[in-house]
C-alpha positions, -999 to +999 in steps of 0.1 A: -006-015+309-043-011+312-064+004+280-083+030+293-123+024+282-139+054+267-175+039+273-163+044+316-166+081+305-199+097+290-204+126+279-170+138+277-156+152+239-126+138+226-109+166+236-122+161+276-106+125+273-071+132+257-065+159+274-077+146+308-060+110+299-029+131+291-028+151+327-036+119+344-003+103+333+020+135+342+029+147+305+029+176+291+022+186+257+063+187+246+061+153+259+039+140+237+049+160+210+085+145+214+074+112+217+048+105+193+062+130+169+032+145+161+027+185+158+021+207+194-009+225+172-019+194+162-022+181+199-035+213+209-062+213+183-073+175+194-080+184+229-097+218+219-120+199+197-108+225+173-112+206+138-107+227+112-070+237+127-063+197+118-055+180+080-086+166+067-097+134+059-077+100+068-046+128+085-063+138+111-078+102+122-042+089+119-029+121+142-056+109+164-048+068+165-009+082+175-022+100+203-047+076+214-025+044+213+005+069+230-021+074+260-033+037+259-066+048+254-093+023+234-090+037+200-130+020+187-146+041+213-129+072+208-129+072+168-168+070+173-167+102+191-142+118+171-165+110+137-199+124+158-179+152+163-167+161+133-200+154+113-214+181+134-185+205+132-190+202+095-226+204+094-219+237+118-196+252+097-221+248+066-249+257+082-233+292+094-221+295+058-252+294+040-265+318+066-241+341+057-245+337+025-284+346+026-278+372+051-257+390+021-286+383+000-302+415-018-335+426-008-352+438-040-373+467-037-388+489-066-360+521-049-335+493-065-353+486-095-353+522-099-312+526-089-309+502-112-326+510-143-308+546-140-278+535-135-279+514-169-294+539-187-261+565-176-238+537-187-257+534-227-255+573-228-219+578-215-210+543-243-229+563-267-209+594-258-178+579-261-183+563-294-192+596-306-166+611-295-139+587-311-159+587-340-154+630-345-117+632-336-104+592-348-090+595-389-111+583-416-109+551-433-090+550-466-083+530-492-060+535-524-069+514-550-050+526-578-022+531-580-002+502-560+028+506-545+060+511-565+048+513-594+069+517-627+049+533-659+058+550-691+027+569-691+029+603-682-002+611-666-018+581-635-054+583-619-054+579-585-085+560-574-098+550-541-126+553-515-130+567-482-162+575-460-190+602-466-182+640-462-145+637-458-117+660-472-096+640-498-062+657-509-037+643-532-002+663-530-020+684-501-045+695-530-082+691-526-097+666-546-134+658-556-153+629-542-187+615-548-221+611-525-203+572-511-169+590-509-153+575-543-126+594-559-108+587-594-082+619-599-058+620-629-025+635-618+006+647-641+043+624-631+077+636-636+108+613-647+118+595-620+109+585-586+073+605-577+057+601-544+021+603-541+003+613-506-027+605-506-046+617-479-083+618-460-096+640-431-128+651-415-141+684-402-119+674-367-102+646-368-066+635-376-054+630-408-052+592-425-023+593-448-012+568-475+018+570-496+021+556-528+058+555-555+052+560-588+088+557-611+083+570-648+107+560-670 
Protein backbone atom coordinates (compact mmCIF):
# COMPACT_ATOMS: atom_id res chain seq x y z
CA UNK A 1 0.00 0.00 0.00
CA UNK A 2 1.14 3.44 -0.75
CA UNK A 3 2.42 5.80 2.31
CA UNK A 4 0.60 8.80 1.88
CA UNK A 5 3.24 12.05 1.89
CA UNK A 6 2.33 14.72 4.21
CA UNK A 7 4.68 17.24 2.38
CA UNK A 8 1.91 16.62 -0.98
CA UNK A 9 -0.41 18.54 1.50
CA UNK A 10 0.49 22.10 2.91
CA UNK A 11 -1.02 23.94 5.12
CA UNK A 12 -3.29 21.46 6.43
CA UNK A 13 -3.18 20.69 10.59
CA UNK A 14 -2.81 17.31 11.65
CA UNK A 15 -6.18 17.17 12.36
CA UNK A 16 -7.09 18.24 8.32
CA UNK A 17 -4.85 15.15 7.40
CA UNK A 18 -6.17 12.30 9.77
CA UNK A 19 -9.32 13.10 9.51
CA UNK A 20 -9.36 13.68 5.74
CA UNK A 21 -6.91 10.49 5.26
CA UNK A 22 -9.51 8.70 7.44
CA UNK A 23 -12.66 9.70 5.15
CA UNK A 24 -10.69 8.94 2.07
CA UNK A 25 -10.34 5.27 2.94
CA UNK A 26 -14.28 4.72 4.01
CA UNK A 27 -13.82 4.37 7.89
CA UNK A 28 -15.38 5.68 10.45
CA UNK A 29 -14.31 6.56 13.73
CA UNK A 30 -15.62 2.91 15.51
CA UNK A 31 -13.54 1.63 12.88
CA UNK A 32 -10.57 2.85 13.80
CA UNK A 33 -11.26 2.74 17.29
CA UNK A 34 -11.85 -1.06 16.88
CA UNK A 35 -8.96 -1.59 15.06
CA UNK A 36 -6.20 0.22 16.44
CA UNK A 37 -7.58 0.06 19.86
CA UNK A 38 -7.08 3.41 20.64
CA UNK A 39 -9.87 5.71 22.51
CA UNK A 40 -12.98 7.37 20.18
CA UNK A 41 -12.02 10.75 22.41
CA UNK A 42 -8.74 10.21 21.76
CA UNK A 43 -9.33 9.93 17.84
CA UNK A 44 -11.70 12.70 18.15
CA UNK A 45 -9.35 14.99 19.95
CA UNK A 46 -6.46 14.15 17.08
CA UNK A 47 -8.55 15.39 14.25
CA UNK A 48 -9.97 18.45 16.28
CA UNK A 49 -6.44 19.54 17.04
CA UNK A 50 -7.83 19.48 20.47
CA UNK A 51 -4.57 18.86 22.70
CA UNK A 52 -5.21 19.27 25.99
CA UNK A 53 -8.18 16.54 25.76
CA UNK A 54 -5.02 14.05 24.96
CA UNK A 55 -2.35 12.34 27.73
CA UNK A 56 0.67 14.36 27.70
CA UNK A 57 4.05 13.82 26.78
CA UNK A 58 5.41 10.57 24.95
CA UNK A 59 1.14 9.17 25.20
CA UNK A 60 -0.08 11.24 23.03
CA UNK A 61 2.82 10.97 20.23
CA UNK A 62 2.39 7.15 20.59
CA UNK A 63 -1.67 7.59 20.17
CA UNK A 64 -0.68 9.53 17.20
CA UNK A 65 2.12 6.93 15.54
CA UNK A 66 -1.10 4.12 15.93
CA UNK A 67 -3.30 6.28 14.00
CA UNK A 68 -0.83 7.41 11.55
CA UNK A 69 0.79 3.98 10.61
CA UNK A 70 -3.25 2.48 10.79
CA UNK A 71 -3.95 5.18 7.83
CA UNK A 72 -0.54 4.53 6.14
CA UNK A 73 0.28 7.96 6.47
CA UNK A 74 4.26 9.06 6.61
CA UNK A 75 4.66 9.34 10.32
CA UNK A 76 8.30 11.98 9.95
CA UNK A 77 6.14 14.58 8.32
CA UNK A 78 3.28 14.42 10.42
CA UNK A 79 5.11 14.31 13.89
CA UNK A 80 6.77 17.66 12.69
CA UNK A 81 3.31 19.12 12.49
CA UNK A 82 1.95 17.56 15.44
CA UNK A 83 5.21 19.09 17.59
CA UNK A 84 4.54 22.82 15.82
CA UNK A 85 1.31 22.42 16.94
CA UNK A 86 1.52 21.59 20.11
CA UNK A 87 4.38 24.08 21.00
CA UNK A 88 1.92 26.64 20.06
CA UNK A 89 -1.06 25.21 21.80
CA UNK A 90 1.10 25.40 24.82
CA UNK A 91 2.49 28.67 24.40
CA UNK A 92 -1.44 29.69 23.85
CA UNK A 93 -2.58 28.23 26.76
CA UNK A 94 0.19 30.14 28.85
CA UNK A 95 -0.03 33.13 27.28
CA UNK A 96 -3.97 33.40 28.02
CA UNK A 97 -2.99 32.27 31.57
CA UNK A 98 -0.81 34.95 32.57
CA UNK A 99 -3.28 37.28 31.10
CA UNK A 100 -5.73 36.16 33.30
CA UNK A 101 -3.72 36.17 35.89
CA UNK A 102 -2.82 40.10 35.51
CA UNK A 103 -6.26 40.92 34.48
CA UNK A 104 -7.17 39.70 38.27
CA UNK A 105 -4.36 41.82 39.28
CA UNK A 106 -5.31 44.63 41.97
CA UNK A 107 -5.28 48.14 40.98
CA UNK A 108 -3.90 50.03 43.98
CA UNK A 109 -5.41 53.27 44.58
CA UNK A 110 -5.14 55.51 47.86
CA UNK A 111 -9.58 54.60 48.29
CA UNK A 112 -7.75 51.03 48.90
CA UNK A 113 -5.06 52.14 50.91
CA UNK A 114 -7.65 53.76 52.83
CA UNK A 115 -10.17 50.39 52.87
CA UNK A 116 -7.33 48.95 53.91
CA UNK A 117 -5.73 50.68 56.72
CA UNK A 118 -9.45 50.77 58.31
CA UNK A 119 -10.14 47.66 57.99
CA UNK A 120 -6.86 46.58 60.05
CA UNK A 121 -7.37 48.97 62.48
CA UNK A 122 -11.28 47.30 63.18
CA UNK A 123 -9.60 43.92 63.39
CA UNK A 124 -6.73 45.27 66.41
CA UNK A 125 -9.76 46.98 68.25
CA UNK A 126 -12.28 43.98 67.90
CA UNK A 127 -8.65 41.51 69.07
CA UNK A 128 -8.30 44.04 71.69
CA UNK A 129 -11.90 43.72 72.59
CA UNK A 130 -11.94 40.26 72.75
CA UNK A 131 -9.01 39.79 74.92
CA UNK A 132 -10.53 42.09 77.25
CA UNK A 133 -13.33 40.50 77.43
CA UNK A 134 -11.94 36.94 78.27
CA UNK A 135 -9.73 38.58 80.50
CA UNK A 136 -13.06 40.14 82.87
CA UNK A 137 -15.16 37.00 82.84
CA UNK A 138 -12.11 33.93 82.47
CA UNK A 139 -11.06 32.64 86.44
CA UNK A 140 -7.95 33.87 87.89
CA UNK A 141 -4.71 32.11 88.05
CA UNK A 142 -3.89 30.19 91.27
CA UNK A 143 -1.44 28.54 92.82
CA UNK A 144 -1.38 26.64 96.31
CA UNK A 145 1.85 26.35 97.48
CA UNK A 146 1.39 25.06 100.87
CA UNK A 147 -0.06 22.83 101.77
CA UNK A 148 0.42 19.76 99.12
CA UNK A 149 -1.89 17.45 98.55
CA UNK A 150 -2.72 14.72 101.06
CA UNK A 151 -1.02 15.71 103.54
CA UNK A 152 -0.65 13.97 106.99
CA UNK A 153 0.48 16.27 110.14
CA UNK A 154 0.21 16.13 113.87
CA UNK A 155 0.11 19.78 114.06
CA UNK A 156 -3.07 21.21 114.79
CA UNK A 157 -3.07 24.41 113.12
CA UNK A 158 -1.54 24.56 108.91
CA UNK A 159 -0.84 27.92 106.88
CA UNK A 160 -2.20 27.91 103.68
CA UNK A 161 0.11 29.79 101.38
CA UNK A 162 -0.11 30.62 97.73
CA UNK A 163 -0.34 33.36 95.04
CA UNK A 164 -2.79 34.52 92.66
CA UNK A 165 -3.09 37.78 90.49
CA UNK A 166 -3.67 41.47 91.74
CA UNK A 167 -7.12 42.60 93.12
CA UNK A 168 -8.67 39.15 93.33
CA UNK A 169 -11.04 37.72 96.05
CA UNK A 170 -9.15 34.78 97.83
CA UNK A 171 -11.44 32.56 100.19
CA UNK A 172 -10.32 29.58 102.12
CA UNK A 173 -13.48 27.37 103.38
CA UNK A 174 -15.64 30.07 101.43
CA UNK A 175 -14.08 32.68 103.99
CA UNK A 176 -12.41 35.82 102.81
CA UNK A 177 -8.87 35.93 103.21
CA UNK A 178 -6.18 38.70 103.09
CA UNK A 179 -3.79 39.16 100.20
CA UNK A 180 -0.96 41.46 99.59
CA UNK A 181 -0.28 44.40 96.75
CA UNK A 182 1.32 41.11 94.18
CA UNK A 183 -1.64 38.89 95.34
CA UNK A 184 0.45 36.59 98.03
CA UNK A 185 -1.45 35.05 100.69
CA UNK A 186 -0.05 32.94 103.81
CA UNK A 187 -3.38 32.16 106.12
CA UNK A 188 -3.12 29.95 109.26
CA UNK A 189 -6.19 27.73 109.60
CA UNK A 190 -7.41 25.46 112.67
CA UNK A 191 -7.66 21.16 111.52
CA UNK A 192 -9.81 18.74 113.02
CA UNK A 193 -8.83 14.82 113.58
CA UNK A 194 -9.14 13.30 110.61
CA UNK A 195 -9.59 13.76 106.99
CA UNK A 196 -9.98 17.83 106.42
CA UNK A 197 -10.56 19.32 103.03
CA UNK A 198 -9.25 22.55 102.24
CA UNK A 199 -10.88 24.79 99.22
CA UNK A 200 -9.04 27.00 98.29
CA UNK A 201 -10.42 29.44 96.09
CA UNK A 202 -9.78 32.84 93.83
CA UNK A 203 -12.31 35.08 91.98
CA UNK A 204 -12.48 38.48 90.39
CA UNK A 205 -15.06 41.20 90.48
CA UNK A 206 -16.92 39.00 87.30
CA UNK A 207 -15.43 36.20 86.50
CA UNK A 208 -15.77 32.42 87.46
CA UNK A 209 -14.39 31.02 90.32
CA UNK A 210 -10.74 29.00 90.13
CA UNK A 211 -10.93 26.37 92.75
CA UNK A 212 -8.24 24.14 94.23
CA UNK A 213 -8.73 21.48 96.77
CA UNK A 214 -6.22 20.45 99.06
CA UNK A 215 -6.54 16.96 102.07
CA UNK A 216 -5.09 17.62 105.07
CA UNK A 217 -5.38 14.19 107.63
CA UNK A 218 -4.44 15.07 111.35
CA UNK A 219 -3.58 12.34 113.35
Amino acid sequence: MRKFSVTQIKNKTVGDILSETRREQNLSLEEVALATRLRPNHILALEAGDYENLPGGVYSEKILETYANFLNIDLTGLKKIFDKENFTDHQTKKQAFLQKVSSKHFIVTPRLIEISIAAILVILFLTYLGFEINNIFSPPDLLVINPVQNLTTESPTIFVTGKTEKEVNVKINDQTIQTDALGNFNESISLKTGLNVIKISAAKKRSRENIIYRQVILK
